[in-house]
VOPAGU-2260 file (C-alpha; in pm, 1 decimal, decimal comma):
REM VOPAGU-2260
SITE   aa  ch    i         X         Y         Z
SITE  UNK   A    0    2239,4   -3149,2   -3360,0
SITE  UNK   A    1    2601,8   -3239,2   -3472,8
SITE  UNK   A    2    2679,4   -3574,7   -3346,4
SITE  UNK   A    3    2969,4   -3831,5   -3395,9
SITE  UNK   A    4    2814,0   -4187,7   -3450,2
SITE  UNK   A    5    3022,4   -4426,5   -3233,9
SITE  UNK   A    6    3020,5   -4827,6   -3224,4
SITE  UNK   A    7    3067,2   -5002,3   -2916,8
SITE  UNK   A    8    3156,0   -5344,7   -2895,9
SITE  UNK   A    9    3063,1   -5554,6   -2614,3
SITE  UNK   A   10    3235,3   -5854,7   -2578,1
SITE  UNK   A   11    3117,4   -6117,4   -2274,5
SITE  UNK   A   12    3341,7   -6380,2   -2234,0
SITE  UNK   A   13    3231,1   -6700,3   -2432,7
SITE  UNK   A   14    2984,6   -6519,4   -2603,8
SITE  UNK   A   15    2892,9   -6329,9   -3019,8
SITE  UNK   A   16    3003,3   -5960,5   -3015,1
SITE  UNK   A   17    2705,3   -5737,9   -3010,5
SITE  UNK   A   18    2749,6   -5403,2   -3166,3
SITE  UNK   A   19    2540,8   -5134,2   -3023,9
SITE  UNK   A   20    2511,5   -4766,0   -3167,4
SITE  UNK   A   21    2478,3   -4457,2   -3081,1
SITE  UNK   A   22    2515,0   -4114,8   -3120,9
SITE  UNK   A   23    2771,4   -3906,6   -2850,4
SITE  UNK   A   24    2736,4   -3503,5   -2903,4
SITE  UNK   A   25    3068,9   -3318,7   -3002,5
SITE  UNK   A   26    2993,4   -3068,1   -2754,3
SITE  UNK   A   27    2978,8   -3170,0   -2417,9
SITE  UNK   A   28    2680,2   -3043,0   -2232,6
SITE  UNK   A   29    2658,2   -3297,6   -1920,9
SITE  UNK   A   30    2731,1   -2945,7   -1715,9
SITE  UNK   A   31    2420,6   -2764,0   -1827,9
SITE  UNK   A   32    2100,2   -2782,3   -1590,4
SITE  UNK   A   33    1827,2   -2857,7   -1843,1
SITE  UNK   A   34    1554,3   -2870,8   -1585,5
SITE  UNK   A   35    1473,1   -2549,0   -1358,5
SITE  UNK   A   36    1437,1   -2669,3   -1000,4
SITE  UNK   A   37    1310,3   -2409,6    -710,1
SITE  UNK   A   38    1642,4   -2279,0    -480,5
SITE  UNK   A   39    1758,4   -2500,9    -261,4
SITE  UNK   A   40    1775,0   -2219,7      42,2
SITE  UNK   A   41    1708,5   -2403,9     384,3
SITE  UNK   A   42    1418,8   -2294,9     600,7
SITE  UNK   A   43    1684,0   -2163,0     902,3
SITE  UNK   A   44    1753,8   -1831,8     663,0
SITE  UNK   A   45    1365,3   -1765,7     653,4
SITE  UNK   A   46    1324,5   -1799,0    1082,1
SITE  UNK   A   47    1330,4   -1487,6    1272,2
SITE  UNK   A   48    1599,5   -1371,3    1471,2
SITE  UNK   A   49    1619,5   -1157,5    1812,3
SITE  UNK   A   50    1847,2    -930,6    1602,9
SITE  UNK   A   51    1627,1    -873,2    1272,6
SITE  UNK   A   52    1370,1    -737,6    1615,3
SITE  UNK   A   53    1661,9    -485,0    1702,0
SITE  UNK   A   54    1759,3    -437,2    1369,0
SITE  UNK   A   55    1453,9    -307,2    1204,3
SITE  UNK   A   56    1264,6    -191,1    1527,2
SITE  UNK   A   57     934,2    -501,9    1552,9
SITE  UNK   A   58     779,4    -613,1    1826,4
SITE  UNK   A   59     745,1    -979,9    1834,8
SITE  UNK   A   60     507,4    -982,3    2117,5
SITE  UNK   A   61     272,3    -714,4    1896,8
SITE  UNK   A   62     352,4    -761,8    1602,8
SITE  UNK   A   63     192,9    -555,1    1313,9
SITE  UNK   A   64    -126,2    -642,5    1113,7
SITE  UNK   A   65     -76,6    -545,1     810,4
SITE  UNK   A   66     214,8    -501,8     555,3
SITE  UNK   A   67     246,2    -236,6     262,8
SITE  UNK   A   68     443,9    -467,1     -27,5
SITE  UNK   A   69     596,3    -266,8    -270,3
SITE  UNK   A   70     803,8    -402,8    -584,3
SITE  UNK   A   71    1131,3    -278,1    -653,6
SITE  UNK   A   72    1256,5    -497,1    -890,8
SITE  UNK   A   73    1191,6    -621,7   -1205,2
SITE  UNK   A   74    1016,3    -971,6   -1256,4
SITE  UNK   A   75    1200,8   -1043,6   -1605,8
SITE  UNK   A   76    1462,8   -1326,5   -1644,4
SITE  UNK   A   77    1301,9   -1452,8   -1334,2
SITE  UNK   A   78    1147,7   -1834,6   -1289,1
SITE  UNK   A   79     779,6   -1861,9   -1333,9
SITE  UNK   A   80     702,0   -1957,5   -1012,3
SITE  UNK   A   81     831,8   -1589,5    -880,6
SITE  UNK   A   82     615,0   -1433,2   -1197,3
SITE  UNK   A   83     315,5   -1641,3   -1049,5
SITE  UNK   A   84     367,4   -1527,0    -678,4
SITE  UNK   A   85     418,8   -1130,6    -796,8
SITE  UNK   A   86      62,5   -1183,6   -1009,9
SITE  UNK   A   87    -136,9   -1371,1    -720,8
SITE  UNK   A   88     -45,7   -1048,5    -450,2
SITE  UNK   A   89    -122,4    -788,6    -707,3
SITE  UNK   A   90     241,3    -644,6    -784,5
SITE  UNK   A   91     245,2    -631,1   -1156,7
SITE  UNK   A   92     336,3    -262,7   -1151,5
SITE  UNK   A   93     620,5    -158,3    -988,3
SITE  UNK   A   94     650,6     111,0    -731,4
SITE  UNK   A   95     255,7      77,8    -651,2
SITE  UNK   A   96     205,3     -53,1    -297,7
SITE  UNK   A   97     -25,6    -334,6    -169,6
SITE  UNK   A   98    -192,0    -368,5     117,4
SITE  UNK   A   99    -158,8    -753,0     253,1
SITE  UNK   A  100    -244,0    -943,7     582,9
SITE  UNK   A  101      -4,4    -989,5     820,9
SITE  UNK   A  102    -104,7   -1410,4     793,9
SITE  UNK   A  103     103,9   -1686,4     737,9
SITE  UNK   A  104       0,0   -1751,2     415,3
SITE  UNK   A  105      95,2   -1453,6     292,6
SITE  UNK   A  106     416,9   -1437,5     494,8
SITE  UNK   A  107     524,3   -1775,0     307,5
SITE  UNK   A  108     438,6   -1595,2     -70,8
SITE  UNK   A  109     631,8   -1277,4      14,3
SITE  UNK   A  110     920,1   -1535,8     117,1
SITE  UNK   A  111     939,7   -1639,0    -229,7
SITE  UNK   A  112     991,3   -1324,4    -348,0
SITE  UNK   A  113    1130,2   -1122,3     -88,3
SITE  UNK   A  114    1432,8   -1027,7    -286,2
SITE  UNK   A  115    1180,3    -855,8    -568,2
SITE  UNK   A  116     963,8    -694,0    -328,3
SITE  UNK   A  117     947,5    -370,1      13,5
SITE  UNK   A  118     761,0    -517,3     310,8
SITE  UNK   A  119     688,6    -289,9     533,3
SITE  UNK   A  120     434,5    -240,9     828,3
SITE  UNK   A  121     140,9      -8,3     810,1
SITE  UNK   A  122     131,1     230,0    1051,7
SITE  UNK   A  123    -262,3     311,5    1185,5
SITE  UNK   A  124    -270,4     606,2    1388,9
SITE  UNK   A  125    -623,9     669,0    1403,1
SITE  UNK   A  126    -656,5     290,5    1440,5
SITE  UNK   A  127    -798,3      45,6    1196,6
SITE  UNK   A  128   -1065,7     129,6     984,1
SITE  UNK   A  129   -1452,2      11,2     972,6
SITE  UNK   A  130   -1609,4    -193,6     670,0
SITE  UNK   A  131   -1784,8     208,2     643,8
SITE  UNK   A  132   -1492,2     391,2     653,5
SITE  UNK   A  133   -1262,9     191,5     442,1
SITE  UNK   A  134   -1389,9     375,6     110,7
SITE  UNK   A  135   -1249,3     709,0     340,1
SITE  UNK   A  136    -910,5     617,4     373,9
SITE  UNK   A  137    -617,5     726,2     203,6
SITE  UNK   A  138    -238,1     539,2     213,6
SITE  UNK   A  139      31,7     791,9     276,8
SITE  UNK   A  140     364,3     807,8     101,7
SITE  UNK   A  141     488,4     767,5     530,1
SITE  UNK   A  142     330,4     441,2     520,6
SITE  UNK   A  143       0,4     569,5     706,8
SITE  UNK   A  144    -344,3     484,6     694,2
SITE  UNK   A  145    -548,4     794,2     737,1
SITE  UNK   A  146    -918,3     798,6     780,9
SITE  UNK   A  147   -1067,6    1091,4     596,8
SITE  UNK   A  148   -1406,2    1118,8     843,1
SITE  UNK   A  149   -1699,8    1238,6     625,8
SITE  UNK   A  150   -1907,7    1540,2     816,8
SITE  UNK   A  151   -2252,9    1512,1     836,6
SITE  UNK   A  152   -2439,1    1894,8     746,3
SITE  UNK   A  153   -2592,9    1999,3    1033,5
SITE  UNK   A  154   -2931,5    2021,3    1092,8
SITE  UNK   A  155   -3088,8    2383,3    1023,4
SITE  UNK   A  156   -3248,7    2539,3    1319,8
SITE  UNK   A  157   -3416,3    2827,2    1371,7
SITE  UNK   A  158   -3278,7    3172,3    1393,4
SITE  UNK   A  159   -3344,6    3233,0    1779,0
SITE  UNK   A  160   -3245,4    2906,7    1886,9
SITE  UNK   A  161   -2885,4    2916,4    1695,8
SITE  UNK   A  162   -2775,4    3216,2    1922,4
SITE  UNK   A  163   -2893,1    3043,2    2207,7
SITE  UNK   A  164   -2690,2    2750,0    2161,7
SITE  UNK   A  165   -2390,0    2987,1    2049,9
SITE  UNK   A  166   -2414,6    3179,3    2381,6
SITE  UNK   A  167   -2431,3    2846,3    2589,4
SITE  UNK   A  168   -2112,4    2757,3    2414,4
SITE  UNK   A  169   -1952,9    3115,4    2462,7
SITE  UNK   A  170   -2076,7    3060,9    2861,7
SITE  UNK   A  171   -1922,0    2689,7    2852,9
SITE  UNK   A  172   -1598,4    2773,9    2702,5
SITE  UNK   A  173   -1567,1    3099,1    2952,8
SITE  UNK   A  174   -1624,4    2858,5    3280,0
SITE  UNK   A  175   -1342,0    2627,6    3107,0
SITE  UNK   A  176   -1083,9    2900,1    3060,6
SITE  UNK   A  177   -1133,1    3059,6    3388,1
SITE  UNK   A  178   -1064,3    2741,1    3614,5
């Protein structure tokens, strides 16, 4: 590093001079940040509002249980602390969605990042899902959790007793339609 090596005299009254040295850059680069400090955004921006509600159509009375976090945007010449938050919720590869819990702590990662990432709610029409049926299900591109019920092979009866049971239903559905 080019530096200028400067003398500075100090001179107390009714005192010796004492010399002191040291070395002043030529550039000067009091104006660059050297440490890299988390934003300074206050918590008020990160509150909800009655008009985010009307805005983009939530409840807060019912609000939903799950979000489907999606990044959009790239995670280089970003701080380390966004690269660690993207890792922990599973969003290395963009434009892959991620199912996440609707919690608190999870709210307060996706804050971090939330101009990197989608959040969106997950829409359960068939409602939510057992531990059994959860290997069934398939996300939609509409942001939809379909169950994809598995059917059970029916049990093989005899010949005689099949056309039975196919004219009770015949009889059933005939006494539906007619009232």
């Amino acid at each position: 590093m080019a530096g200028i090596l400067c003398s500075v005299v100090h001179r107390p009254p009714g005192r010796l001079q004492t010399v002191t040295k040291r070395v002043e850059s030529l550039m000067g680069t009091d104006w660059i940040r050297h440490k890299v400090t988390k934003s300074r955004i206050p918590d008020k921006v990160f509150q909800p509002s009655p008009e985010d509600h009307e805005k983009y159509s939530g409840d807060p009375q019912h609000p939903h249980k799950l979000h489907v976090v999606t990044r959009i945007k790239s995670t280089i010449r970003r701080p380390y602390w966004e690269k660690d938050v993207i890792k922990m919720l599973g969003l290395e590869k963009a434009h892959t969605p991620q199912v996440h819990k609707n919690i608190p702590s999870v709210n307060a990662k996706l804050k971090v990042v939330k101009h990197l990432v989608r959040i969106q709610p997950l829409k359960l029409p068939q409602g939510l899902p057992t531990e059994e049926n959860m290997a069934n299900t398939c996300l939609k591109s509409t942001r939809e959790l379909v169950v994809q019920w598995q059917l059970k092979p029916v049990d093989t009866c005899k010949p005689s007793t099949q056309g039975a049971k196919a004219e009770e239903s015949l009889q059933v559905q005939g006494q539906t339609q007619a009232t």
